[in-house]
C-alpha positions, 0 to 999 in steps of 0.5 A: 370237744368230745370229739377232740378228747376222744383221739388221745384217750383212744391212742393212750389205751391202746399205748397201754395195751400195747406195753403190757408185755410177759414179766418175772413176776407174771411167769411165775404166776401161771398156772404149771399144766401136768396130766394124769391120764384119762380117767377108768370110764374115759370119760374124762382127762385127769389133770393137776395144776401147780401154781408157784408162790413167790410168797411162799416160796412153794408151789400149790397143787390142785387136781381137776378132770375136764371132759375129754371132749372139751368142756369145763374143769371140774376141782377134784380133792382125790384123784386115786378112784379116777385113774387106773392104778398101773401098780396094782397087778392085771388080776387085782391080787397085789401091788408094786411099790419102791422103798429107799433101802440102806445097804452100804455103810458110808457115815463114821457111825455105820462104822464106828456105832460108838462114835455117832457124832462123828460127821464123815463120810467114807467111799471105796469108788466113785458114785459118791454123789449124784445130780445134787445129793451124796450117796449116803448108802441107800438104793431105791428097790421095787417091793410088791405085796398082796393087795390088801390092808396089813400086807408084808412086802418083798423086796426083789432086789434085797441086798443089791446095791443098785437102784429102781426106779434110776436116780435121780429122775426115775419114779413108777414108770421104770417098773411094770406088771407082765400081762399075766400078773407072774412077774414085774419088770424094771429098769436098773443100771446093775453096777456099783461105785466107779463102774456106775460113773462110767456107764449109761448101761441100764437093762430091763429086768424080768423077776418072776413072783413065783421062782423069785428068780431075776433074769435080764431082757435086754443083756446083749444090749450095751446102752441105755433100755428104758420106757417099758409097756406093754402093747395091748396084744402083750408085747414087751416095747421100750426105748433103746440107746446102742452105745454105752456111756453115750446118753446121747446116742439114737433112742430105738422103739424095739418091740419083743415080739414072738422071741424077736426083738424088732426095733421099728425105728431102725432105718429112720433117721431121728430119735424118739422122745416117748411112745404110746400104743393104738388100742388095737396095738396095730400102731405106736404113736411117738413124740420126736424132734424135728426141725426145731419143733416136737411133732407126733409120729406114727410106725406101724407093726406089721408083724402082729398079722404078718411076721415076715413083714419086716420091711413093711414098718414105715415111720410116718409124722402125723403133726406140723406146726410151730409148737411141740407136743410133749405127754402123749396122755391117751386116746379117746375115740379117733383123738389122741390127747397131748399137751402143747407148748410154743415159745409164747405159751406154756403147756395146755392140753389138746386133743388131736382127731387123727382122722381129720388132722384137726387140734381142739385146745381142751384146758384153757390154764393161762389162756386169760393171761396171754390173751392180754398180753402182746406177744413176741413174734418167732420166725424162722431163719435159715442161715448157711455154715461155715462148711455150707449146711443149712441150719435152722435159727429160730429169731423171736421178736419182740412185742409190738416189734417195729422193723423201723427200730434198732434193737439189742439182740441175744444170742442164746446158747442151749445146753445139752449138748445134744438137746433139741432147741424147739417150740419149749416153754421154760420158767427161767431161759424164757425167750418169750420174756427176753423179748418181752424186755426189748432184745431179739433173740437169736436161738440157733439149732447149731450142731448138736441139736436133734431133730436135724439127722443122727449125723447133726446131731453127733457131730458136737462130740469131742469137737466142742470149741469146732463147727458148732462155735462156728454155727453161733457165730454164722447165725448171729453175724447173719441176724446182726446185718438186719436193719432193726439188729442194733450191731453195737448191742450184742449180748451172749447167754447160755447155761451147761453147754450153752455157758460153756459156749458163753465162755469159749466164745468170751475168748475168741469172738473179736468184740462181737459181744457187748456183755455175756451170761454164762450160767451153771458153764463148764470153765475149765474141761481138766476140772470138769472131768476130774469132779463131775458126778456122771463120767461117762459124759466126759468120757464120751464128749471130749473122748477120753481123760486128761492124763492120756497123753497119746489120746490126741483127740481128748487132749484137744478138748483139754487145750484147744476147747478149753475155754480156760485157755483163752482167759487172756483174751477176755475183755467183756463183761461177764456174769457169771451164774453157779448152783452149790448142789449143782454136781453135773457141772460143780461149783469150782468151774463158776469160781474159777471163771469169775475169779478169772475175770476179776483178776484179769480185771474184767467188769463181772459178778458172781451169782451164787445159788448154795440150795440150787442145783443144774436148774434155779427152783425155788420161786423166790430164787428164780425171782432173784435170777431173773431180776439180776439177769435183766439187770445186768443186761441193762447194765452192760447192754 
């Protein structure tokens, strides 16, 4: 009898292993991975851990050191005597700092002092709002002082109405110490009002402590300059987009070198994420897209020992695998240490032995947790375009994925535009928990993406209704003639460009899709341009305004792309999904979608976040996304 009993008991516990799969709920339990550095006696990797809280509605952060050569964490309440403060000038005699400063008068009161109560806000240009906060005068500036109790600090951008660090992401990495202690160097974006809404022209300034005299580094460049170190040899390196207005353009290490400025990426064909200097400052180490994976590089610099050796710099990956590395944290002996996600697992910290080209996983967070899991399977796919390319499209699988069954597949549409698709980790576009909940993802590097060429990548600019609608469409047809693609089931999702895909391709794909989700999508490109905050975005990607009417290439982006155009051809259910502080792509174009579909009498929904921004936050908010998400899929599909 124990024998008999023994199959079934067997059977039902690995039937129980087998279900238990990535949830809502268990992805916002893990643990979120953020490195500090290695700590003053290298010794040691200092690292935080934010854990959310979906009671609370809050994250709690604590810190850790773990050895750098693998070991067990230690808790640690302070982390400031662990670390090198780079604030704190190379001769230990003061320290930089930045200070939000009011400097225009925006509010009725700064106006009119004796009507206080009054509530207005008053603009002379544009820049009036950015990302998810109005402009209510103030500007971030960089301070120094002596380094000692009491000390008075000294503004060195007084009275300018520009900020450093750059808003709304920037922090202490937009400003650093020259070696010799004589001056501090910043990034800015030195224009105001309506000339700031339509550049990316951010330059890197040098202010000298004893002149009090500010010159500009980078003031022949008309790009992007961002990412100042300095090498350890003392040269001045940073990151380099050509182009203004194009945030998107190819980002060069350019190093100053002996009057030079040399840029070490100029003849290879990809874009550099962030960058970290050898010790001996023989090399810089860098992270890039490539082939829908984030890989460590190398280039060497040749001219530290021979200056005329220009054509001896060569651009060398030093990682593959289906994973991206993301922070390059520093180096211990012949390993560097980074962090590492996939598509299964959020981010941990590695060490990668440079010599033998060998990884060790050092922080272990949420290992426990995706031990017990079945995890979904990625596989990578090759399909041919429409104008005969190949392109990459990354299909994950479901857990305990059987070939002998049918099953509802997703196509999922990245944002950006011009973003690579690679092995990322997100807490709310999870593919991992798609799969997880029965659906094939179909998530392909349609043009657009980076990591496949400059060419590739540029091409989605001012064509975004072309070649790249035709790209989705080449990778869904050519998944859905697999045995196990239930055809009948096709589901469409995306946010940003992706929901402006969403709602483009809602109107042309000739019943292919059963049921879309469009989140935070740009609905109608006339609108966009005329209330989105940064307008050299639209300026670049869909070439020009509305109202130039000989501009045929930007009236095209404002008919022909326009996915309002093609409302009348909708017959699909669709939720759509919208921030209220979302200012990148603003309130009305998720309004005016739905109230497009309910009136066109399409089954749809409005999920309206009034504290979100572009991107869902707050734990219980991403409970709500994430339950109505699958809901509505259950729904429809």
């Amino acid at each position: 009898m124990k024998k008999i009993l023994l199959i079934p008991l067997l059977m039902m516990s690995l039937n129980a292993i087998a279900q238990n799969v990535m949830t809502p709920e268990l992805l916002w339990k893990l643990g979120r991975v953020t490195p500090l550095g290695i700590s003053k006696d290298g010794k040691n990797i200092v690292y935080k851990v934010a854990t959310p809280s979906v009671q609370e509605n809050k994250s709690e952060t604590k810190f850790y050191i773990l050895p750098v050569n693998g070991g067990n964490p230690t808790e640690v309440k302070e982390t400031k005597d662990l670390l090198k403060d780079k604030n704190i000038s190379p001769d230990g005699k003061y320290i930089v700092y930045n200070e939000e400063v009011k400097i225009e008068k925006v509010h009725g009161k700064d106006f009119y002092p004796e009507l206080e109560k009054s509530d207005v806000q008053i603009y002379d240009g544009l820049n009036y709002r950015h990302w998810d906060t109005w402009n209510e005068g103030k500007y971030n500036h960089v301070f120094y002082k002596e380094n000692k109790e009491g000390a008075t600090g000294i503004d060195i951008l007084k009275g300018e109405n520009f900020d450093s660090p750059q808003k709304p992401f920037g922090g202490d990495e937009d400003y650093i110490w020259s070696p010799d202690s004589k001056s501090i160097l910043y990034v800015s974006k030195k224009k105001a009002g309506t000339d700031y809404a339509v550049s990316t022209n951010t330059n890197i300034f040098e202010y000298n402590l004893e002149t009090g005299k500010t010159s500009n580094r980078t003031e022949e460049n008309l790009g992007y300059d961002t990412a100042l170190q300095f090498s350890p040899t003392g040269n001045l390196t940073w990151l380099q987009m050509k182009r203004d207005g194009y945030e998107a353009d190819k980002n060069d290490l350019i190093v100053s070198f002996k009057g030079m400025k040399m840029n070490l990426t100029a003849n290879w064909d990809g874009t550099v994420d962030h960058f970290i200097w050898s010790s001996d400052g023989k090399k810089v180490f860098f992270v890039a897209p490539i082939d829908g994976t984030k890989q460590l590089f190398e280039v060497n610099f040749p001219a530290l020992t021979n200056p005329e050796a220009s054509g001896a710099i060569k651009v060398r990956q030093i990682t593959t695998g289906e994973f991206d590395v993301n922070d390059l944290v520093g180096f211990s002996g012949d390993n560097i240490i980074v962090t590492r996600t996939d598509m299964n697992h959020a981010a941990e910290i590695y060490s990668y032995n440079l010599k033998k080209s060998t990884w060790k996983q050092l922080s272990n967070v949420n290992t426990a947790t995706y031990n017990s899991l079945a995890l979904s399977k990625t596989e990578r796919r090759y399909v041919t375009t429409t104008d005969g390319k190949k392109m990459l499209v990354w299909v994950v699988l479901p857990p305990n994925f059987d070939a002998t069954k049918k099953y509802p597949t997703l196509l999922y549409c990245q944002g950006g535009p011009q973003s690579p698709l690679t092995q990322f980790y997100s807490y709310r576009w999870n593919l991992q928990l798609m799969a997880a909940n029965g659906y094939i993802v179909v998530a392909p590097n349609r043009r657009g993406m980076q990591g496949h060429g400059v060419e590739w990548n540029e091409q989605i600019s001012k064509d975004w209704g072309g070649q790249v609608i035709n790209d989705y469409l080449s990778a869904i047809d050519d998944v859905a003639k697999e045995k196990y693609v239930d055809a009948t089931r096709l589901g469409c999702v995306g946010a940003s460009y992706g929901g402006y895909s969403v709602f483009y391709l809602a109107g042309i794909h000739n019943n292919r899709f059963k049921t879309f989700i469009a989140h935070d999508g740009i609905f109608n490109t006339q609108s966009m341009y005329g209330t989105t905050e940064e307008v050299f975005f639209t300026n670049w990607d869909f070439g020009g305004a509305y109202w130039e009417k000989d501009n045929a290439v930007a009236q095209k982006a404002y008919t022909t792309f326009n996915p309002m155009t093609l409302v009348e051809k909708w017959n699909t259910p669709i939720l759509i999904i919208q921030g209220g502080k979302d200012f990148r792509v603003p309130t009305g174009q998720g309004q005016e979608a739905f109230q497009a579909a309910q009136l066109r009498g399409v089954k749809s929904r409005f999920l309206y976040f009034p504290e979100e921004n572009h991107w869902v936050l707050k734990p219980q908010n991403a409970q709500v996304w994430q339950s109505e998400f699958f809901k509505w899929l259950k729904e429809t599909l």
